[in-house]
N, C-alpha and C positions, 0 to 999 in steps of 0.2 A: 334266575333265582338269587335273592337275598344272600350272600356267604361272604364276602369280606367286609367286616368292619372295624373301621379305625375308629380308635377314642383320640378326641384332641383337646385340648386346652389350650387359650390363649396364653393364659397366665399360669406359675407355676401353682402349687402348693391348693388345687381344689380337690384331688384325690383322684385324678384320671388313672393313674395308672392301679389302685387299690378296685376300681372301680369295673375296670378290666379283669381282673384277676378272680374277684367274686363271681362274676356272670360266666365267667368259662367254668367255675368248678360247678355255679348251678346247672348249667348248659351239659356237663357231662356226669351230672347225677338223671338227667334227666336221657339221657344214654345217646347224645348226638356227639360224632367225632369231632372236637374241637383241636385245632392249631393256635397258639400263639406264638406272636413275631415281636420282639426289643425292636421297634423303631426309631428308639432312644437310647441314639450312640453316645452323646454327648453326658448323658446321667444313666448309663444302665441300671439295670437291678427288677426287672419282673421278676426272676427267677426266687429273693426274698422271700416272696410272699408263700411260696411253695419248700421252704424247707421243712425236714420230719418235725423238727420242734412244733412248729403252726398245729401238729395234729394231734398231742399230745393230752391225752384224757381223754379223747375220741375214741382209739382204736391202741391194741396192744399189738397189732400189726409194725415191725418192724421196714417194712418195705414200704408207706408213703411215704409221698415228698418227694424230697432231694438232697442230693449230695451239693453243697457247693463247690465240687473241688470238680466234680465232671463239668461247669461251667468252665472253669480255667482251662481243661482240656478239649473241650469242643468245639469245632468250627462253630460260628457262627455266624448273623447274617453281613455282618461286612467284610468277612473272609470269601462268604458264598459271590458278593458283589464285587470283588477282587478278582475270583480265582475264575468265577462263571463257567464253570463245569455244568453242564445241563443238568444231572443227575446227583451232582453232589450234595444236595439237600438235604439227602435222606442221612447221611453221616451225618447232619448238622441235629436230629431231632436227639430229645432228653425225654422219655416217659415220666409222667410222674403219675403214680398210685392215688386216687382220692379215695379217704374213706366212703362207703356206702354208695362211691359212683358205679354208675354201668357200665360206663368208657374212660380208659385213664386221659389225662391232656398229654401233649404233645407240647414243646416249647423248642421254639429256636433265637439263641439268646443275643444280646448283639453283636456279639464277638469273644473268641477267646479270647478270654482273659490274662493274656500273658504279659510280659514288661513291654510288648511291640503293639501293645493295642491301642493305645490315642496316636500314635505317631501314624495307623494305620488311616485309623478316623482323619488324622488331619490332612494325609496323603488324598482321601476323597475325594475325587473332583464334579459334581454331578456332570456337569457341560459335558466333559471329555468321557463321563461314561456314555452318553447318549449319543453323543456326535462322533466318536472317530470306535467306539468300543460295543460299539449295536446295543447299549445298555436297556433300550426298548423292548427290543425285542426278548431280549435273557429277562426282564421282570416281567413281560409276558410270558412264557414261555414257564417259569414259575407259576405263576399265577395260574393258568393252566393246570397245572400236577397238582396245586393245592388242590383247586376247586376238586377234581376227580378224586381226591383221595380223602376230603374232610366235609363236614357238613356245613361248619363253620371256620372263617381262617377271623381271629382278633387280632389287632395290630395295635399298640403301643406308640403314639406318634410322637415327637418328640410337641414343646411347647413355642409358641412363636409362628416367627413366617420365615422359615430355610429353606435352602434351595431342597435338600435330605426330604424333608416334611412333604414337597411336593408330589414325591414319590408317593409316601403313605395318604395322603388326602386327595389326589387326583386320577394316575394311574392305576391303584391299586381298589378302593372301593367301592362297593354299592349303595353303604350307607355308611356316614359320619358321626358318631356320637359327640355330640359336642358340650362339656364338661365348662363350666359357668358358674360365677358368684354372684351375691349381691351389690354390685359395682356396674357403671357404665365401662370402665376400662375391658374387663374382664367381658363384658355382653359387647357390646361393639367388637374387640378383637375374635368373638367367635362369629358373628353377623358379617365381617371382613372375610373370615377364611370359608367362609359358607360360598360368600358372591366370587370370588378368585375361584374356587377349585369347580365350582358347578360353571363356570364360565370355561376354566382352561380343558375341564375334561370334553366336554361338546367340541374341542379341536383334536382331540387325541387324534388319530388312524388306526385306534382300535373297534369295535365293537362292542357300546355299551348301552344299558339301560341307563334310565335319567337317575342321576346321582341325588340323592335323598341324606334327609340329616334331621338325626333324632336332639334335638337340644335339653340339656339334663341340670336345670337348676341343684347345687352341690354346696355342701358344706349349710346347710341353711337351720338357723333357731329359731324353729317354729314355734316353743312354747315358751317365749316371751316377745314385747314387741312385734303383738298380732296387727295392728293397727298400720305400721311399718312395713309389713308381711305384703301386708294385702295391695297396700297401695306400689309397691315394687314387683310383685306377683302380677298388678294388672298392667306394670307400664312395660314390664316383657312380652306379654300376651300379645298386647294391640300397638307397641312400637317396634316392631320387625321378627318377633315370632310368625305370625301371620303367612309374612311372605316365605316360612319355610314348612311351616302348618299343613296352609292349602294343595299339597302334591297327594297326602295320605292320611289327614285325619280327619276325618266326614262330621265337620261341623255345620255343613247344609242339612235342613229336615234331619234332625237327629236332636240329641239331649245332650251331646260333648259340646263343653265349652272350653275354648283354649285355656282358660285361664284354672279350669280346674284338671282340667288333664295337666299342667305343669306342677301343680300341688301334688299330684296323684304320682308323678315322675320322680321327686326330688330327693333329694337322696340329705338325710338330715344330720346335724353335726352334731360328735358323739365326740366329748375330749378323749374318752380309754384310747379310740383307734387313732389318736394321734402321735400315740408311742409305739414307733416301730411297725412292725410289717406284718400286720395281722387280719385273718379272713374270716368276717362280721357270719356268711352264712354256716359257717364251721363254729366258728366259739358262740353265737347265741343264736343260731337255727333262724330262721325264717317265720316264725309265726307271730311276733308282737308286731303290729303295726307301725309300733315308733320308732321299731328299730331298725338299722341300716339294713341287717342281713332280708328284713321283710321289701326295702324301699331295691335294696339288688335284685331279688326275685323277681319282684314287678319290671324292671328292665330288661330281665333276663328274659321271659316270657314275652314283650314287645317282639324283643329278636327272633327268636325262636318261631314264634309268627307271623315274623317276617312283614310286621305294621301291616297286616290285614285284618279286617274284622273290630277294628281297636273301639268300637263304641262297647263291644262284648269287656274287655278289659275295663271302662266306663262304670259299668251296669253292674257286671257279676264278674267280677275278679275272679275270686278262686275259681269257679270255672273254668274262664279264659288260661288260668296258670295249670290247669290239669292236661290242655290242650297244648303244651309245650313237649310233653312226652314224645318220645320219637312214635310214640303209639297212637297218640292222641291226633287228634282230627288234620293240624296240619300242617302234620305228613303222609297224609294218604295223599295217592294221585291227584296233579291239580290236570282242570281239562280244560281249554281258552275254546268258546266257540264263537267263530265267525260267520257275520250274517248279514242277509239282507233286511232293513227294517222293517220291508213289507215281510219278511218270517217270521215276524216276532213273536208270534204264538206257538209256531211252532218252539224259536232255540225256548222259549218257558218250558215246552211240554218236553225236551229234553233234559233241560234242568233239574224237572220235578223226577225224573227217572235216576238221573248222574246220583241224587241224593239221597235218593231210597237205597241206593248202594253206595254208599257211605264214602262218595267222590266228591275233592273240591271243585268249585265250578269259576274259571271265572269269563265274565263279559260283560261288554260295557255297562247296562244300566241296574248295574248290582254294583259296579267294581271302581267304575271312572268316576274320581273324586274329583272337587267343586276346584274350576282352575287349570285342569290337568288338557293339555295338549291330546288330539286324534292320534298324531304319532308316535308323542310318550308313551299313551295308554297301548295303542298296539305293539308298542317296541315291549314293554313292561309285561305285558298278556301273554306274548309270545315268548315267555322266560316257565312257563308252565309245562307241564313234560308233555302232554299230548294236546292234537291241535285238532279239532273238529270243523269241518268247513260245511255248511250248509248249501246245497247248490239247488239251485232253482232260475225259472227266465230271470228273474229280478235280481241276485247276485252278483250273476254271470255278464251283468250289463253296468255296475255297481263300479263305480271308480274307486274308493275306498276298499271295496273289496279285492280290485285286479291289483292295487301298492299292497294291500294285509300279504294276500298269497304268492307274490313274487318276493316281496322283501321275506318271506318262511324261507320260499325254495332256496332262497343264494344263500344260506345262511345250513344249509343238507342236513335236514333232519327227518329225512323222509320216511323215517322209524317211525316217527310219533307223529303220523297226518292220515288223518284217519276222514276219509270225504263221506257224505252223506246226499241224497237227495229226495228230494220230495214230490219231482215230477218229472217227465223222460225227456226234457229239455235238453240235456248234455246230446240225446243222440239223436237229436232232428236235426238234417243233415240242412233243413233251411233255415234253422235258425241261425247260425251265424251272420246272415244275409239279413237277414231279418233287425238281428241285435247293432250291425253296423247301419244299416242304416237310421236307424232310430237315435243310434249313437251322435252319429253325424248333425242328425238335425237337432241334436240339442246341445251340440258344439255351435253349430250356426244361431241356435236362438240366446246361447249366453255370451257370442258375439257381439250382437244387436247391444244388447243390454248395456255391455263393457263400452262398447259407444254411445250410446246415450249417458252413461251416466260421466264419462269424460266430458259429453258433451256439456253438463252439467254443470260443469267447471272443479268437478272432485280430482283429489290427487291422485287419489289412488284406487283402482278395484280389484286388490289381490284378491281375496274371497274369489272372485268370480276366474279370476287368471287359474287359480289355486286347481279351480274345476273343472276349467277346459282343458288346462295340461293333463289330470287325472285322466278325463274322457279320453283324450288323445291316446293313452298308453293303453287304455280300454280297446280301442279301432287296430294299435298296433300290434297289440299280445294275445287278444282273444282267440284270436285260430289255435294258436302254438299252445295255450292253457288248453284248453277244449281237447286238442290232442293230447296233451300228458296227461287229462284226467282221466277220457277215455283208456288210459294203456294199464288204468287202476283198477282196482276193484272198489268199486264204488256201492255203499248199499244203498239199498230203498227204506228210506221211513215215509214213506207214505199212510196215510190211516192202516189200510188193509196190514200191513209191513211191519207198523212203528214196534212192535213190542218183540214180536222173531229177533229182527234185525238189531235192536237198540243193544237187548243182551248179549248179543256177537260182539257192539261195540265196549260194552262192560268188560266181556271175559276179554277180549283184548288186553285191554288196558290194565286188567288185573295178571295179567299173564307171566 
């Protein structure tokens, strides 16, 4: 699931870190627990934007904000990456009050602020925190406790390409927001740290979903030099938006055009918020269109949605931003079902059930966006809290499906794997004999093939190699699967079944 986002900017001075600051107080009016992180040792000061002054004529509540002087006194995150206490974290957090929030934020600032704090920062070493001081593992290991304990972790990344930064753009998120002018400097340097961090993370030896990056045109004067607008609006769109576009915004068969969904994103330049440190959706609300506090909500609700569904944001906005609530649609339970193709009427006629009780569903040909890799989309599917497996002869013979259910099981969430079946396949003791052999012969016919088409003089036939390894692991694991599904309780939706059985799977899930 979507929860750590870093905001970056190439370049200083487009409002990344104001930008941040708005979306967590929308984010926790909207009653989700948010965390923010100073990932910016070098220029601290998120804390700023959250002192009592900012709140003043809001609320005669003495108790929001902050104190600046608990800053000077509290650990913070380069003392935490210092001292690497597993648990000392939680001494690192600063509550702060929002008016009319549900949940107060959470801030950990970049460091106390004492006379030893740049000497601390320049003492930094990233190398020697990763290579001789396990510094991997302790920012895992954090990153862990966030997740369990927030809904959302916002990060603060500093500006540029440092070694510091890598940290915040590669190890740490699921999504990038990336904070942009109208300049090639400014758009290439964010296009630069998109293609670095989605490359270096795919080496990690952690455990991640494909790394995603919302790109956020800033600072921009819409209402003059429209002419100017448009033409710099369309040379972002289609000279390397595109290739970060295509992972999550369903501009195949739909009405979203990149170029308007970046207008729709932009966040517009307002000279008042140029002075000093002040939060656009606190001093003028969120409801004028032109204004920032309206253009933060609309990002805030991206997030919160976790870039699903986004032609809905397209179409009918305020809708879309109702469903940011921790109430609203999505965050009810999500459910990933996996299937064989020849089930496909069936995982529908589950879908149409999941929905009537008022459950997110996702699977591929609802969800797999134009672009998107089999085993992103499964890695990404498999970030949903329960896991549905449809099992039938056809499944259980399915290459794709023997990678989907063994890369679940290594990964022990056998909490949320909820089997289903549609015919007594699982307990015919000859089928397995049956399923290998059939297996076999169509390992030997995409043999033939991968030889003729060498023969062919091609260079290459991974497609076909891609398939026979799959089948392979099908001939070698299917006993051992068959057995652990067997030792499950497995239900029956078969017609007679489907509707006893489905509401078991319901109160589950709602459970």
């Amino acid at each position: 699931m979507m929860k750590f986002i870093t905001f970056y900017s190439y370049k200083g001075g487009v409002g990344r870190t104001m930008c941040l600051a708005n979306i967590a107080v929308m984010l926790a009016k909207w009653g989700h627990k948010v965390l923010m992180v100073d990932w910016d040792w070098e220029a601290p000061g998120l804390e700023r934007y959250f002192v009592s002054e900012n709140f003043n004529g809001k609320t005669q509540d003495t108790h929001v904000g902050l104190d600046l002087q608990i800053v000077k006194e509290k650990p913070g995150l380069i003392d935490l990456l210092t001292e690497r206490k597993k648990e000392s974290w939680k001494e690192a957090i600063i509550t702060i009050a929002i008016p009319d929030a549900r949940e107060p934020l959470h801030l950990i600032s970049a460091g106390r602020r004492d006379d030893d704090y740049f000497k601390r920062v320049r003492e930094f070493n990233v190398d020697t925190f990763y290579a001789k001081k396990k510094g991997g593992q302790y920012i895992e290991d954090l990153r862990t406790a966030w997740r369990d304990e927030y809904d959302f972790v916002l990060i603060d990344s500093r500006t540029g390409v440092t070694e510091v930064n890598g940290i915040a753009t590669i190890q740490m998120p699921n999504l990038v927001v990336l904070l942009f002018t109208s300049n090639n400097q400014s758009f290439e340097g964010i296009l630069d740290i998109a293609h670095r961090s989605n490359a270096a993370q795919q080496k990690l030896p952690y455990d991640r979903t494909k790394l995603l990056f919302l790109p956020i045109l800033s600072r921009l004067e819409s209402t003059t030099e429209l002419e100017l607008t448009n033409d710099w609006v369309n040379h972002f769109a289609t000279d390397g938006l595109m290739d970060i576009y295509k992972y999550w915004l369903p501009t195949l068969n739909t009405r979203v055009r990149p170029e308007e969904f970046l207008m729709m994103t932009k966040i517009p330049h307002v000279p008042y918020y140029t002075f000093g440190e002040k939060l656009a959706v606190i001093k003028d609300g969120t409801s004028n269109p032109t204004s920032m506090g309206y253009a933060y909500e609309g990002i805030a609700s991206l997030i919160a949605n976790r870039l699903e569904h986004v032609e809905e944001f397209v179409e009918r906005r305020e809708e879309f931003v109702k469903l940011s609530e921790t109430d609203g649609e999505a965050n009810r339970p999500s459910v990933y079902i996996s299937y064989s193709h020849a089930d496909r009427e069936t995982g529908e006629k589950i879908i149409d059930y999941l929905h009537k009780n008022n459950l997110r569903v996702v699977i591929d040909f609802n969800n797999m966006v134009a672009g998107e890799s089999i085993e992103d989309f499964i890695e990404r599917a498999q970030e949903s809290q329960y896991y549905i497996l449809i099992i039938s002869q056809h499944s259980l013979k399915s290459g794709w499906i023997n990678y989907d259910v063994n890369r679940f099981f290594k990964k022990g969430r056998l909490s949320s794997f909820i089997p289903v079946r549609v015919d007594t396949t699982l307990f015919d003791d000859d089928y397995v004999i049956e399923a290998l052999n059939s297996t076999h012969q169509k390992i030997e016919d995409l043999a033939q093939k991968s030889q003729q088409i060498k023969k062919l003089g091609a260079n290459s036939d991974y497609y076909l190699q891609g398939s026979i390894a799959r089948l392979k692991a099908v001939t070698a694991e299917l006993p051992t699967l068959i057995e652990s599904l067997r030792s499950l309780l497995v239900l029956d939706i078969s017609t007679n079944n489907f509707e006893i059985n489905m509401a078991k799977v319901v109160k589950r899930i709602n459970s």
